[in-house]
PDB file with SEQRES, HELIX, SHEET and CRYST1 records, atoms N, CA, C and O in Angstrom:
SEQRES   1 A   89  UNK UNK UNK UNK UNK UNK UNK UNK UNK UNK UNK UNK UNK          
SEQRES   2 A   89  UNK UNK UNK UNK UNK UNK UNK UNK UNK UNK UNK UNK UNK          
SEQRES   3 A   89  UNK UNK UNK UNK UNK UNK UNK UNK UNK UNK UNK UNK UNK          
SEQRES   4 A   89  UNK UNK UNK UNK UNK UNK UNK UNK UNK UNK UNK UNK UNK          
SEQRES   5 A   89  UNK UNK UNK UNK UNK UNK UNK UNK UNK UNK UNK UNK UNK          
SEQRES   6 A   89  UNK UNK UNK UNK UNK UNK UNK UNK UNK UNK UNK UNK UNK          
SEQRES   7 A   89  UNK UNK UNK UNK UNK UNK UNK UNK UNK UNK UNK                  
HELIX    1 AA1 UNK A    2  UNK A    9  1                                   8    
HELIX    2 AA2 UNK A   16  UNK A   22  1                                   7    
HELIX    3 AA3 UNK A   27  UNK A   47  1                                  21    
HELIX    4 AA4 UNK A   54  UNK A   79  1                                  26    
CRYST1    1.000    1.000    1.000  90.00  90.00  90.00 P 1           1          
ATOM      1  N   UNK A   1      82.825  94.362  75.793  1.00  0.00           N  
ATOM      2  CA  UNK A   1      82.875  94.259  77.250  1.00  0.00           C  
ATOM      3  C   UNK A   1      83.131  95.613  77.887  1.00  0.00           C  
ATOM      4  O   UNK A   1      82.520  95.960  78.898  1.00  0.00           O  
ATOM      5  N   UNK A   2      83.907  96.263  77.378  1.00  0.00           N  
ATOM      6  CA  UNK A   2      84.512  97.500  78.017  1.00  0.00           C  
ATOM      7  C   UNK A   2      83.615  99.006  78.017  1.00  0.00           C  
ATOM      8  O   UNK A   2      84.185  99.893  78.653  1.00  0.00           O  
ATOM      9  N   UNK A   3      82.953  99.202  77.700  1.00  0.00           N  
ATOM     10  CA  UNK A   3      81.784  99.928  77.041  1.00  0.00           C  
ATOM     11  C   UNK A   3      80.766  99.980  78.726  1.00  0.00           C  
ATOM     12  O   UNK A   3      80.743 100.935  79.503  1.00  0.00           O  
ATOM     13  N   UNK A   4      80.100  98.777  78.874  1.00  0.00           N  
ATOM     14  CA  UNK A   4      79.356  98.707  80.281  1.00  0.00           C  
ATOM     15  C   UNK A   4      80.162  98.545  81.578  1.00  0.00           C  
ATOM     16  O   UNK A   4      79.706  98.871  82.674  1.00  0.00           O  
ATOM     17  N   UNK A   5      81.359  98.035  81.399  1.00  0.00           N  
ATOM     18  CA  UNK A   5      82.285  98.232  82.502  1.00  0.00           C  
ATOM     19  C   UNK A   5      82.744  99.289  82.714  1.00  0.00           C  
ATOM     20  O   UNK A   5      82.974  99.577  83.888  1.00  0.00           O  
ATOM     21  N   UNK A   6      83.035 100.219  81.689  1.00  0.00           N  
ATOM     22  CA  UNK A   6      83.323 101.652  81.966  1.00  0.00           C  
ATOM     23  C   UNK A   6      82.350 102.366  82.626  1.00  0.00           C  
ATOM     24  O   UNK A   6      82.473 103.113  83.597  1.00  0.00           O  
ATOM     25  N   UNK A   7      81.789 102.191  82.266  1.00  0.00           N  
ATOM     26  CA  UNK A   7      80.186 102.943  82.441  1.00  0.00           C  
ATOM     27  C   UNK A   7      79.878 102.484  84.292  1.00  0.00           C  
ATOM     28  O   UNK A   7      79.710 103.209  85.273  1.00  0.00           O  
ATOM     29  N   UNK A   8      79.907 101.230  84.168  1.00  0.00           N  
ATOM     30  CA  UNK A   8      79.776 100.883  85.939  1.00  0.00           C  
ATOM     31  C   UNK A   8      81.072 101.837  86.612  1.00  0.00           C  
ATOM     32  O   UNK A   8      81.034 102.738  87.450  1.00  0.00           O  
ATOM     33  N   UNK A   9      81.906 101.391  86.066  1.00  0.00           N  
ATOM     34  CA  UNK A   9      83.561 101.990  86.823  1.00  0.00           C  
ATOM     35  C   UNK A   9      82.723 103.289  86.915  1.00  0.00           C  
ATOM     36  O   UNK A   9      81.901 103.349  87.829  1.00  0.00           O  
ATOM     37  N   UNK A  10      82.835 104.250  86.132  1.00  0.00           N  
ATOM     38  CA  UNK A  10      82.468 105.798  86.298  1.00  0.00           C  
ATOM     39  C   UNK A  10      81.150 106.144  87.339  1.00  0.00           C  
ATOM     40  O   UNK A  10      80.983 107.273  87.801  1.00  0.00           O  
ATOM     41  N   UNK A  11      80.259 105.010  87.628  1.00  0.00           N  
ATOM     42  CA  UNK A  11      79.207 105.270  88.275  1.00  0.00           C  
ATOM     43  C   UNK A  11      79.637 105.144  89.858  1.00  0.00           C  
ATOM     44  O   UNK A  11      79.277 105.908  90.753  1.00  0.00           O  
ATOM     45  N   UNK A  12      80.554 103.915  89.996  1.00  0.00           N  
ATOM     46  CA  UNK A  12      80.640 103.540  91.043  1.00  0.00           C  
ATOM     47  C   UNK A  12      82.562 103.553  91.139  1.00  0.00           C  
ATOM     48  O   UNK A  12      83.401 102.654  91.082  1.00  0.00           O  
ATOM     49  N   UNK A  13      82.641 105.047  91.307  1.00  0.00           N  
ATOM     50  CA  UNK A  13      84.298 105.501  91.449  1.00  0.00           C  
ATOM     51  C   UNK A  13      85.165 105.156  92.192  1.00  0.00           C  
ATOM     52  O   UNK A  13      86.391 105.225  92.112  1.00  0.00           O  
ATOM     53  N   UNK A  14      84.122 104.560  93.350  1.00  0.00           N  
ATOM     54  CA  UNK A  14      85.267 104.146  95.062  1.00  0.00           C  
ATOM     55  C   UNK A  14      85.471 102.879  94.699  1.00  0.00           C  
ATOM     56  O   UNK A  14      86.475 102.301  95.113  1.00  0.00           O  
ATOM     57  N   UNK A  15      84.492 102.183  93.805  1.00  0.00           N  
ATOM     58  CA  UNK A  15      84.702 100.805  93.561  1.00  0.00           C  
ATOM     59  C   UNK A  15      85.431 100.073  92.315  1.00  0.00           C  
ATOM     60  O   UNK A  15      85.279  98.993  91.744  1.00  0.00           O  
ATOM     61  N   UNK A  16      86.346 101.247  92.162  1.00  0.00           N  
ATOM     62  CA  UNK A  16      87.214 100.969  90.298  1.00  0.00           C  
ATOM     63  C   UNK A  16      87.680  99.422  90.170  1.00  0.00           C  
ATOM     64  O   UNK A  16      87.400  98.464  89.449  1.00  0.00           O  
ATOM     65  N   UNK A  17      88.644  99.726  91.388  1.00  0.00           N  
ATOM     66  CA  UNK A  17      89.874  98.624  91.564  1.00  0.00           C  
ATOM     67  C   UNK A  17      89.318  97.198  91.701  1.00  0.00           C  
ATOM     68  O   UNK A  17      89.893  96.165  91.357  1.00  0.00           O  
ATOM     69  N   UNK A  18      88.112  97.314  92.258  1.00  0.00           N  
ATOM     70  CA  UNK A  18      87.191  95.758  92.181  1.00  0.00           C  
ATOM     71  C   UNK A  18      86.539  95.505  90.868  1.00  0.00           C  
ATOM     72  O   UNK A  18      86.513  94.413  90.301  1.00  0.00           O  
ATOM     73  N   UNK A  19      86.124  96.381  90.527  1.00  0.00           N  
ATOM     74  CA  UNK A  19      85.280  96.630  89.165  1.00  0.00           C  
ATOM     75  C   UNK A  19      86.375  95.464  88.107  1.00  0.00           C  
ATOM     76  O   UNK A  19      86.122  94.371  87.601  1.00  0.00           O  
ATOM     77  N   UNK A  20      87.467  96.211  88.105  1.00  0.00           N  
ATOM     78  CA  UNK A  20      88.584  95.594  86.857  1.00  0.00           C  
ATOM     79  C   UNK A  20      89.345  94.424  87.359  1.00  0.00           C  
ATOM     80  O   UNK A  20      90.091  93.642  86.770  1.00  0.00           O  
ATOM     81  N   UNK A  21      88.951  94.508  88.658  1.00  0.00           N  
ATOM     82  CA  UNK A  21      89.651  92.949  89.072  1.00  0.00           C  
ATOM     83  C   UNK A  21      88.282  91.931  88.867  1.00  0.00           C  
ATOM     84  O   UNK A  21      88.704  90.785  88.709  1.00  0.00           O  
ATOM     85  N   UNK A  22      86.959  91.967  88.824  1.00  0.00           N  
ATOM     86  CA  UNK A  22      85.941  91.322  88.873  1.00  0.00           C  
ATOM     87  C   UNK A  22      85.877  91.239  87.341  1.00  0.00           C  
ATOM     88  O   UNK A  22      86.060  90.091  86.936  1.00  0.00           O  
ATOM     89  N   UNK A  23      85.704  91.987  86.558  1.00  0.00           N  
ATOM     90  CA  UNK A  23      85.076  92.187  85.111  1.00  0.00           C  
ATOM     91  C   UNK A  23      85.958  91.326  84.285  1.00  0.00           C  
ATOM     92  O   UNK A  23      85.145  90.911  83.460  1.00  0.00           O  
ATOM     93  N   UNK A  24      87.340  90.677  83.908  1.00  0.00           N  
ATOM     94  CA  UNK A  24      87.550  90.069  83.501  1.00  0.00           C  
ATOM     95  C   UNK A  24      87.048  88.504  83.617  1.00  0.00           C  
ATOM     96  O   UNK A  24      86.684  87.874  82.624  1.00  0.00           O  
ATOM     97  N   UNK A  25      87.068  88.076  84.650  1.00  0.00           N  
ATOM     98  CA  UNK A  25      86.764  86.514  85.270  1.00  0.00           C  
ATOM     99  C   UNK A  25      85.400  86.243  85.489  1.00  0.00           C  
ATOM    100  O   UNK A  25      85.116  85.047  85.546  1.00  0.00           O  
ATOM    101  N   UNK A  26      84.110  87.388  85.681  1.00  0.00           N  
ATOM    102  CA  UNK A  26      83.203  87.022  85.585  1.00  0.00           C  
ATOM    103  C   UNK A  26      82.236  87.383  84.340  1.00  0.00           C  
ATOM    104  O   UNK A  26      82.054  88.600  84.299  1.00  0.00           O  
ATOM    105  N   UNK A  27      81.722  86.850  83.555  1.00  0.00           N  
ATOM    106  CA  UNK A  27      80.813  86.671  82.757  1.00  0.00           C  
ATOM    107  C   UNK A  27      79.562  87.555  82.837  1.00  0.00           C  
ATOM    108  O   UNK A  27      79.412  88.644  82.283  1.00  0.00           O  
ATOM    109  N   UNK A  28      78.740  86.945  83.574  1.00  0.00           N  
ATOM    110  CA  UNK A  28      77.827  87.219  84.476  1.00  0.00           C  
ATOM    111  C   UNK A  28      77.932  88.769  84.877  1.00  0.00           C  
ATOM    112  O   UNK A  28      77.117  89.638  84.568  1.00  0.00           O  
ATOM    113  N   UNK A  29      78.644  88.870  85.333  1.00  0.00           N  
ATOM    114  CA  UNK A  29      79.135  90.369  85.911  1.00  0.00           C  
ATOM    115  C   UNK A  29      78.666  91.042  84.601  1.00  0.00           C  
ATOM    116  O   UNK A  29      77.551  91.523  84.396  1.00  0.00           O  
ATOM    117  N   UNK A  30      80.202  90.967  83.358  1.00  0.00           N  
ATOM    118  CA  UNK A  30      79.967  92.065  82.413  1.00  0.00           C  
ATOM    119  C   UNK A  30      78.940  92.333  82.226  1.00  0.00           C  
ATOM    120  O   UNK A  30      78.481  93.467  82.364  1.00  0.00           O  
ATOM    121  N   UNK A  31      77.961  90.749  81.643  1.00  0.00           N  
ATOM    122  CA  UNK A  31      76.576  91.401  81.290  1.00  0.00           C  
ATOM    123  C   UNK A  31      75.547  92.205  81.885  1.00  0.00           C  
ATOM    124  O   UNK A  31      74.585  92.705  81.302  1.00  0.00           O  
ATOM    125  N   UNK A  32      75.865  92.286  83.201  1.00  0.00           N  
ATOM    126  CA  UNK A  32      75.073  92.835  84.065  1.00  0.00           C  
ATOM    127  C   UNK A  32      75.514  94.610  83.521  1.00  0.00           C  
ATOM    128  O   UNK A  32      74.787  95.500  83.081  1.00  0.00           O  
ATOM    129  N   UNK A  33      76.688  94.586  83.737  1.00  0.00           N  
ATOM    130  CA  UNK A  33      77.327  96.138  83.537  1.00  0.00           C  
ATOM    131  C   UNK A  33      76.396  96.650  82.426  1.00  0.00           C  
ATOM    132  O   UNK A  33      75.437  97.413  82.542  1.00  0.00           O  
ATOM    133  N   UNK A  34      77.007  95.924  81.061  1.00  0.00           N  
ATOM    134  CA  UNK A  34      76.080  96.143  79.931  1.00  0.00           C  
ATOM    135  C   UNK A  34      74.843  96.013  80.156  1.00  0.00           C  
ATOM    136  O   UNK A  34      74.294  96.355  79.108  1.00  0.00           O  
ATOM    137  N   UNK A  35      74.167  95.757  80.811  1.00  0.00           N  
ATOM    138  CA  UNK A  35      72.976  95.958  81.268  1.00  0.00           C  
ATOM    139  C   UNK A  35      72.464  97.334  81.683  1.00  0.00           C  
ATOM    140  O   UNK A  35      71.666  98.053  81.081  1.00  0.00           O  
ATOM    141  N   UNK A  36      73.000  97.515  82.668  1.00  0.00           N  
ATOM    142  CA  UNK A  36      73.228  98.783  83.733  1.00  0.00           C  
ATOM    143  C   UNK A  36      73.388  99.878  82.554  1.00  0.00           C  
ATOM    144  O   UNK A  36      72.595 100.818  82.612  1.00  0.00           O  
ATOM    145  N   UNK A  37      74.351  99.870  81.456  1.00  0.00           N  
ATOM    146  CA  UNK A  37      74.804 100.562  80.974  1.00  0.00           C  
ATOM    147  C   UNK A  37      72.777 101.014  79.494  1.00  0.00           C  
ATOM    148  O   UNK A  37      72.276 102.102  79.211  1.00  0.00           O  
ATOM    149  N   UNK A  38      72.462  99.944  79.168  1.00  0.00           N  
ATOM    150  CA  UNK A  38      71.826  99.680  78.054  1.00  0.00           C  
ATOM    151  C   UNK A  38      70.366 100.320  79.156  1.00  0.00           C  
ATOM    152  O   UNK A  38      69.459 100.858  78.521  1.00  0.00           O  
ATOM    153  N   UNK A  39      70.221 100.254  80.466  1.00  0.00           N  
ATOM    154  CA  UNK A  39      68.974 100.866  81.143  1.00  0.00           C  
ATOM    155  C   UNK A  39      69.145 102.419  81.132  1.00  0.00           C  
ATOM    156  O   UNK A  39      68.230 103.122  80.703  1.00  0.00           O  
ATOM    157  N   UNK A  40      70.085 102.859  81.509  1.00  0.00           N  
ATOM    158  CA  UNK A  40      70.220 104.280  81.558  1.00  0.00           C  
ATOM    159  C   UNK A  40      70.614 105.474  80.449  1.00  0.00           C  
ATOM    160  O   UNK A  40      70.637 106.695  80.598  1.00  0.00           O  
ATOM    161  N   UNK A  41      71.022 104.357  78.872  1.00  0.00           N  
ATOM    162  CA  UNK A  41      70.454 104.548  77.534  1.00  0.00           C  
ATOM    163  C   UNK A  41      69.234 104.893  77.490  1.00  0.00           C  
ATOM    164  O   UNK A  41      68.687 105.992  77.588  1.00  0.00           O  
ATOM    165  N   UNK A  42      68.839 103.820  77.330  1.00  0.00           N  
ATOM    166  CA  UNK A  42      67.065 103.536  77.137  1.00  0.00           C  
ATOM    167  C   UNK A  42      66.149 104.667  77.840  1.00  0.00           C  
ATOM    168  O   UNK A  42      65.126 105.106  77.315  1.00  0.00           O  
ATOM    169  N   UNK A  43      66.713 105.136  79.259  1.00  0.00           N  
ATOM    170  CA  UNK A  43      65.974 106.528  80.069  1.00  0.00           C  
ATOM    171  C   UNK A  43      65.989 107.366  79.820  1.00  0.00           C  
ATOM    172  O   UNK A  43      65.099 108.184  80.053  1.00  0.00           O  
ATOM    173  N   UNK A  44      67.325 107.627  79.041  1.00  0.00           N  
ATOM    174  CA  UNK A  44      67.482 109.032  78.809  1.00  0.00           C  
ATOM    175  C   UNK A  44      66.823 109.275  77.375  1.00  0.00           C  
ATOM    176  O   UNK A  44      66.200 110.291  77.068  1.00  0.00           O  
ATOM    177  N   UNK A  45      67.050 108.234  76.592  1.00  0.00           N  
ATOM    178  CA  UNK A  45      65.863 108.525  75.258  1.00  0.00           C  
ATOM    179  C   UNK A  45      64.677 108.887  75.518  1.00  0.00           C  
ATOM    180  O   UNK A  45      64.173 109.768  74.820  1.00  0.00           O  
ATOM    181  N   UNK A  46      63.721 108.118  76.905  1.00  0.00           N  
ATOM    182  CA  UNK A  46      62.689 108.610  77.403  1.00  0.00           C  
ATOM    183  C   UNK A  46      62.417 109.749  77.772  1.00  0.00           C  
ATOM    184  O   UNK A  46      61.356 110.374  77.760  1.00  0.00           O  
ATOM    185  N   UNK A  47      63.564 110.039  78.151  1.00  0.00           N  
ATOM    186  CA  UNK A  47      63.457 112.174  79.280  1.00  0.00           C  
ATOM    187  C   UNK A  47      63.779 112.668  78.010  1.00  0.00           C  
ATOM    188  O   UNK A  47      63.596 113.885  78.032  1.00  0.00           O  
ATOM    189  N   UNK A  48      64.255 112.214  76.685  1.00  0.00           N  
ATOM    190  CA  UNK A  48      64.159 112.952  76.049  1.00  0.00           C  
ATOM    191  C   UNK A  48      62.539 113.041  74.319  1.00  0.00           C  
ATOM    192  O   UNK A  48      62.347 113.878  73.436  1.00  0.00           O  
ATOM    193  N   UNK A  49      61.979 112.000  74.600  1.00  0.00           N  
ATOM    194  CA  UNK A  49      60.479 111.957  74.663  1.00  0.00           C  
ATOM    195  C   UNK A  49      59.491 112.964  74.721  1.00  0.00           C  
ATOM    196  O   UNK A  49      59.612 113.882  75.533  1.00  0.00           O  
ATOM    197  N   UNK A  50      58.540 112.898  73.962  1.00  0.00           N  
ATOM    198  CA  UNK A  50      57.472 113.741  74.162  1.00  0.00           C  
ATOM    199  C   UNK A  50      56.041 112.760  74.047  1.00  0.00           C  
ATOM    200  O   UNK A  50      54.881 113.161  73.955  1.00  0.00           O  
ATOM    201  N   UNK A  51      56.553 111.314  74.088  1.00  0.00           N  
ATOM    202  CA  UNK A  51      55.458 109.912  74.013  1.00  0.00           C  
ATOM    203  C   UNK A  51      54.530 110.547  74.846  1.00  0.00           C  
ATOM    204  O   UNK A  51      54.818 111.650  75.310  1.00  0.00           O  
ATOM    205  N   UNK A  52      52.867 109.720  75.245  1.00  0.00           N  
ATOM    206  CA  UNK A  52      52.481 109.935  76.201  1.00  0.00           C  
ATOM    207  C   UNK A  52      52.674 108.691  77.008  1.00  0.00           C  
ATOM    208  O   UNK A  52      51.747 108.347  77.741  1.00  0.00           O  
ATOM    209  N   UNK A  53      53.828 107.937  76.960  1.00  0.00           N  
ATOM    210  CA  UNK A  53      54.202 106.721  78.141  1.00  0.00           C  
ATOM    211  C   UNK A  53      55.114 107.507  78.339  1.00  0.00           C  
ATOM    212  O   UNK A  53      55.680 106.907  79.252  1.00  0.00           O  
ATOM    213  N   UNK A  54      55.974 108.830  78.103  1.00  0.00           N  
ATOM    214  CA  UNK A  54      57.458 108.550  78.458  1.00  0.00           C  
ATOM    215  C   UNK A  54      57.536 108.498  80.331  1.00  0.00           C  
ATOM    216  O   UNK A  54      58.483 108.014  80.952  1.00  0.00           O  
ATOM    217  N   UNK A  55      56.600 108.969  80.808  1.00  0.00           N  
ATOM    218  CA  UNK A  55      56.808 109.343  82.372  1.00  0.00           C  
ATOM    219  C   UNK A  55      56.924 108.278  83.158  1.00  0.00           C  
ATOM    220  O   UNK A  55      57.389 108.250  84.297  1.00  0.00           O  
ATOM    221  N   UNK A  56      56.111 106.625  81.971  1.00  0.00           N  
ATOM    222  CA  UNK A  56      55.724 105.543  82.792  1.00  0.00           C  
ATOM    223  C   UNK A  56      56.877 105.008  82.627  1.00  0.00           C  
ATOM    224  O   UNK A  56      57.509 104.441  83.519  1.00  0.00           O  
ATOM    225  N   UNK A  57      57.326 105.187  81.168  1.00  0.00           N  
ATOM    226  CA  UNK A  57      58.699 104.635  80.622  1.00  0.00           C  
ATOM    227  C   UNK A  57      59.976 104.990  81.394  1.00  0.00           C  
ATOM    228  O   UNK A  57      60.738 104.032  81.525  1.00  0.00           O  
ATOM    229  N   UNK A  58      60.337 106.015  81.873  1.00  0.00           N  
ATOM    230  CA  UNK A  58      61.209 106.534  83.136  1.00  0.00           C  
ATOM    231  C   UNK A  58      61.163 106.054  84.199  1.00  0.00           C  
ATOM    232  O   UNK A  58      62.193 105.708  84.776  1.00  0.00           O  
ATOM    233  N   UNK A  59      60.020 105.919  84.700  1.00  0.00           N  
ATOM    234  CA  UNK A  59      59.677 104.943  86.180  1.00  0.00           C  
ATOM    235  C   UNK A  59      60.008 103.798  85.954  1.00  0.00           C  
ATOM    236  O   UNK A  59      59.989 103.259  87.061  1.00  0.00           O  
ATOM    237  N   UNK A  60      60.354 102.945  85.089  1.00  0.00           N  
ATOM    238  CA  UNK A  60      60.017 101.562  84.821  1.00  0.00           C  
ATOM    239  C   UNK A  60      61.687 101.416  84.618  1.00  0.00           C  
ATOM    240  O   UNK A  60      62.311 100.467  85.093  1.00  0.00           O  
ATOM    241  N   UNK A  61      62.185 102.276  84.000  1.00  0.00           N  
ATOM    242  CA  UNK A  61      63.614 102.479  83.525  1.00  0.00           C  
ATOM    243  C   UNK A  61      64.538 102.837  84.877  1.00  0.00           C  
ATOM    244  O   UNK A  61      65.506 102.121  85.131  1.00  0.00           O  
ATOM    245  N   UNK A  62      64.276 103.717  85.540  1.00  0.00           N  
ATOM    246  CA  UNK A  62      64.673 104.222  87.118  1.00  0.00           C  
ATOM    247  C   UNK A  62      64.126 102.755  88.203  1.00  0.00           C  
ATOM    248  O   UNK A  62      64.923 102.015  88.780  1.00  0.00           O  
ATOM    249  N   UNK A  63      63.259 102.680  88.235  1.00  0.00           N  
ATOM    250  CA  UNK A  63      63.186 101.078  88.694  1.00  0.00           C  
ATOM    251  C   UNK A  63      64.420  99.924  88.333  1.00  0.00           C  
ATOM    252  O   UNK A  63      65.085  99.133  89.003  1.00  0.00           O  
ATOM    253  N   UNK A  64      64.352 100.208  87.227  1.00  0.00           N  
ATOM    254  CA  UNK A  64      65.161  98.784  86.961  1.00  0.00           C  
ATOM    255  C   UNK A  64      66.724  99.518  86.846  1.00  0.00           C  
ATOM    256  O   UNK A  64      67.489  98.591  86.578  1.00  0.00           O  
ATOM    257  N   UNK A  65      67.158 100.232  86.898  1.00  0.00           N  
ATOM    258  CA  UNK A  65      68.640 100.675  87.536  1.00  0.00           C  
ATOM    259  C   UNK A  65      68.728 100.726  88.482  1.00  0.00           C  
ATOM    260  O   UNK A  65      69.851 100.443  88.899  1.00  0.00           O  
ATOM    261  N   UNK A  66      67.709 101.093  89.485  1.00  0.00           N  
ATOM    262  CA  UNK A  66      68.002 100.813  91.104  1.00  0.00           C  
ATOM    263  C   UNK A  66      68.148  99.931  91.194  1.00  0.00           C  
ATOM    264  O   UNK A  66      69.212  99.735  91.782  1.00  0.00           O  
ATOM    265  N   UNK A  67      67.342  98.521  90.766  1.00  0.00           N  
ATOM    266  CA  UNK A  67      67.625  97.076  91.263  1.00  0.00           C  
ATOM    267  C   UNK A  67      69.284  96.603  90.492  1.00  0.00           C  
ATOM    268  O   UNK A  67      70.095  95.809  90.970  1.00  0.00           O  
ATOM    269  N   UNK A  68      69.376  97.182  89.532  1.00  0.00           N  
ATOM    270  CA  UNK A  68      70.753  96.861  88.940  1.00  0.00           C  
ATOM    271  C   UNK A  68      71.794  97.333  89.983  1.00  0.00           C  
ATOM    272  O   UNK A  68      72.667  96.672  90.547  1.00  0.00           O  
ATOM    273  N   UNK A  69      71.496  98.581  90.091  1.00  0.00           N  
ATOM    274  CA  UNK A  69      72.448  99.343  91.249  1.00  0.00           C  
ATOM    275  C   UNK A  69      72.999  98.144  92.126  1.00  0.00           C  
ATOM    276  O   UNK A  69      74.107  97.612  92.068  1.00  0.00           O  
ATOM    277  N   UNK A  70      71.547  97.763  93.247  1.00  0.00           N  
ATOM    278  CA  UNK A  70      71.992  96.905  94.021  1.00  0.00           C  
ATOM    279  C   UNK A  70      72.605  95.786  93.896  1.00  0.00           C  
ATOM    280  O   UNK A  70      73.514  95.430  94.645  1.00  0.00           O  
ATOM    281  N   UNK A  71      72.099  95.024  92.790  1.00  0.00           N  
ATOM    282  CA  UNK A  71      72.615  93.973  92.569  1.00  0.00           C  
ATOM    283  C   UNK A  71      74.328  93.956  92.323  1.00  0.00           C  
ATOM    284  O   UNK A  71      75.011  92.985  92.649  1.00  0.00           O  
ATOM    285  N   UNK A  72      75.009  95.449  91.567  1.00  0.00           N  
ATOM    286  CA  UNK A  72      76.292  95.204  91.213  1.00  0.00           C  
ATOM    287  C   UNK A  72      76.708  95.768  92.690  1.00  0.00           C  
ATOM    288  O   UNK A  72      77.719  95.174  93.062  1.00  0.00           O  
ATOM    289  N   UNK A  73      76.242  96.753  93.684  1.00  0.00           N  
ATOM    290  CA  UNK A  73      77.037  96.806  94.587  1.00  0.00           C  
ATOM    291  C   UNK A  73      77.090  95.236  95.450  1.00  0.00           C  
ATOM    292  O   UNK A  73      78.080  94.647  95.885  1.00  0.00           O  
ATOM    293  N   UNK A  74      75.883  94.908  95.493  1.00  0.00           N  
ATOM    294  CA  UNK A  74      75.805  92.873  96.358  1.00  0.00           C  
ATOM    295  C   UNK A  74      77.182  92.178  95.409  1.00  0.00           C  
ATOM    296  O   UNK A  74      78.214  91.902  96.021  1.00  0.00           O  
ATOM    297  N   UNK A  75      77.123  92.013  94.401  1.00  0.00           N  
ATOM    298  CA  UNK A  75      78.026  91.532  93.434  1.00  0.00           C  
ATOM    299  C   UNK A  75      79.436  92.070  93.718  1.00  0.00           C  
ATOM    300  O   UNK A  75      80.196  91.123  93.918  1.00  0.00           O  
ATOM    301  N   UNK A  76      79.933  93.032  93.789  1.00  0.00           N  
ATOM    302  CA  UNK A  76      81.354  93.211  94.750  1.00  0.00           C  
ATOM    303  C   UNK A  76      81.623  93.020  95.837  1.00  0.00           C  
ATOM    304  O   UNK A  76      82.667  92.653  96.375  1.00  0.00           O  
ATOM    305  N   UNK A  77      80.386  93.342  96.308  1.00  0.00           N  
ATOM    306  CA  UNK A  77      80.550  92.896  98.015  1.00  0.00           C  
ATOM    307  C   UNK A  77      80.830  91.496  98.131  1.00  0.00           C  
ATOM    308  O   UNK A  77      81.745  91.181  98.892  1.00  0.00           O  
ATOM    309  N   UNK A  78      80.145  90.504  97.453  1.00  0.00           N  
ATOM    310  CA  UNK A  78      80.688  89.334  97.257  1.00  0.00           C  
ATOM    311  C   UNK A  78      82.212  89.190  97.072  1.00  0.00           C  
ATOM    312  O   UNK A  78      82.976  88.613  97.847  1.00  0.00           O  
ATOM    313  N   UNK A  79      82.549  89.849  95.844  1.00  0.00           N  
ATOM    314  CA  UNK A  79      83.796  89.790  95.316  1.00  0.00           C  
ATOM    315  C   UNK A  79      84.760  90.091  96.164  1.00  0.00           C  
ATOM    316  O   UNK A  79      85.946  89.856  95.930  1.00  0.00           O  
ATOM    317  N   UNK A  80      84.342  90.620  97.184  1.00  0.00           N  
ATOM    318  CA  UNK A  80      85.653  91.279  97.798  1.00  0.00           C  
ATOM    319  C   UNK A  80      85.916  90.356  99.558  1.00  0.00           C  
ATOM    320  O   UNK A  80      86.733  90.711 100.409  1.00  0.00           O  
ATOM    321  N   UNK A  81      84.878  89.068  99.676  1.00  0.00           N  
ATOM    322  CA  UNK A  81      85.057  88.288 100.522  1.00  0.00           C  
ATOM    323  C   UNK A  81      85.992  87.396 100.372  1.00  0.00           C  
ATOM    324  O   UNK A  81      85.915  86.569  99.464  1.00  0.00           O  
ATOM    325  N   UNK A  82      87.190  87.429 101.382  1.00  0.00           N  
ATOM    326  CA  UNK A  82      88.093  86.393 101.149  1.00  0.00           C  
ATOM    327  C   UNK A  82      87.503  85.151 101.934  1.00  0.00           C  
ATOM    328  O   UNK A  82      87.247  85.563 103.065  1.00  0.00           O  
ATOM    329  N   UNK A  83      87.202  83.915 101.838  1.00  0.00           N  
ATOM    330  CA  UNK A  83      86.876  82.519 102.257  1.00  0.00           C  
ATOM    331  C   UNK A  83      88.101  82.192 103.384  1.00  0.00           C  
ATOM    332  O   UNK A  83      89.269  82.079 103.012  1.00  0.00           O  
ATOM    333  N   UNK A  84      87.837  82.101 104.317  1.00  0.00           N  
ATOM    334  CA  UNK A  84      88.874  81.601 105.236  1.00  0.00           C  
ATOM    335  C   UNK A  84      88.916  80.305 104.973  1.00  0.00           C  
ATOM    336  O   UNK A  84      87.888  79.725 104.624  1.00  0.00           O  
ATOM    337  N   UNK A  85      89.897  79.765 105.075  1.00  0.00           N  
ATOM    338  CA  UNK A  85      90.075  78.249 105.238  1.00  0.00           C  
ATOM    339  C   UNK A  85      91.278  77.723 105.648  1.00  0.00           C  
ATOM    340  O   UNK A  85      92.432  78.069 105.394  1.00  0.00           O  
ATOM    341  N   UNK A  86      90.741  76.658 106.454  1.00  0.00           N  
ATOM    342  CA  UNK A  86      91.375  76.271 107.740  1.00  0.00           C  
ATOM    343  C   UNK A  86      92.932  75.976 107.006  1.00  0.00           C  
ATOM    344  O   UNK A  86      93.108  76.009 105.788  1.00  0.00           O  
ATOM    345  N   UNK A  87      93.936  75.701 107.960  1.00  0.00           N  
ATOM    346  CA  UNK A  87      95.176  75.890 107.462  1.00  0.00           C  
ATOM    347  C   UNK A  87      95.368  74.569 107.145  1.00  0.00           C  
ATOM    348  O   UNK A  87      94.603  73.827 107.760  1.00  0.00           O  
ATOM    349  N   UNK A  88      96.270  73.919 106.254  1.00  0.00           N  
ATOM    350  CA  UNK A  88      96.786  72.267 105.987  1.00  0.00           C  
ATOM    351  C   UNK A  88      97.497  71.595 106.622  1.00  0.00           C  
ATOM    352  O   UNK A  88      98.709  71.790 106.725  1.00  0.00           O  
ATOM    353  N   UNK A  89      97.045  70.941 107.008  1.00  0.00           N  
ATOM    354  CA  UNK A  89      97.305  69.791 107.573  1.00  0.00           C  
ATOM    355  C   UNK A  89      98.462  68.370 107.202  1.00  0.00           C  
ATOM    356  O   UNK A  89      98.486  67.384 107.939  1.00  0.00           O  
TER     357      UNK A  89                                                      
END                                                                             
């Protein structure tokens, strides 16, 4: 678990304190991290390439970390909504 959560934490520095309050309780989350973490592996093997895909292989790799990007910043932004609810009655 800690491996792609680090890796998010270090990317996204302003957002630590949510990062480690989110990453235990959600599932979903980690794998995403490890995700995030396993795309920008995979790119840099490419930039370091002499294939003749590596340029397509980078685009395709940079593509799909941007959409990761967004998705984990949407994914805290979530996390960090408190639900109002009405007081008891």
């Amino acid at each position: 678990m800690e491996n792609g959560v680090a890796f998010v934490k270090s990317c996204f520095r302003e957002r630590t304190k949510a990062i480690e309050e989110l990453a235990p309780r959600n599932e979903g989350f980690r794998d995403l991290c490890d995700d995030f973490l396993t795309a920008h592996e995979e790119k840099l093997q490419w930039e370091r390439s002499s294939d003749p895909e590596r340029d397509e292989r980078i685009a395709e790799y940079q593509e799909l970390i941007n959409s990761m990007r967004i998705e984990i910043e949407q994914t805290l932004a979530r996390a960090a909504i408190v639900p109002f609810r009405p007081p008891r009655r």
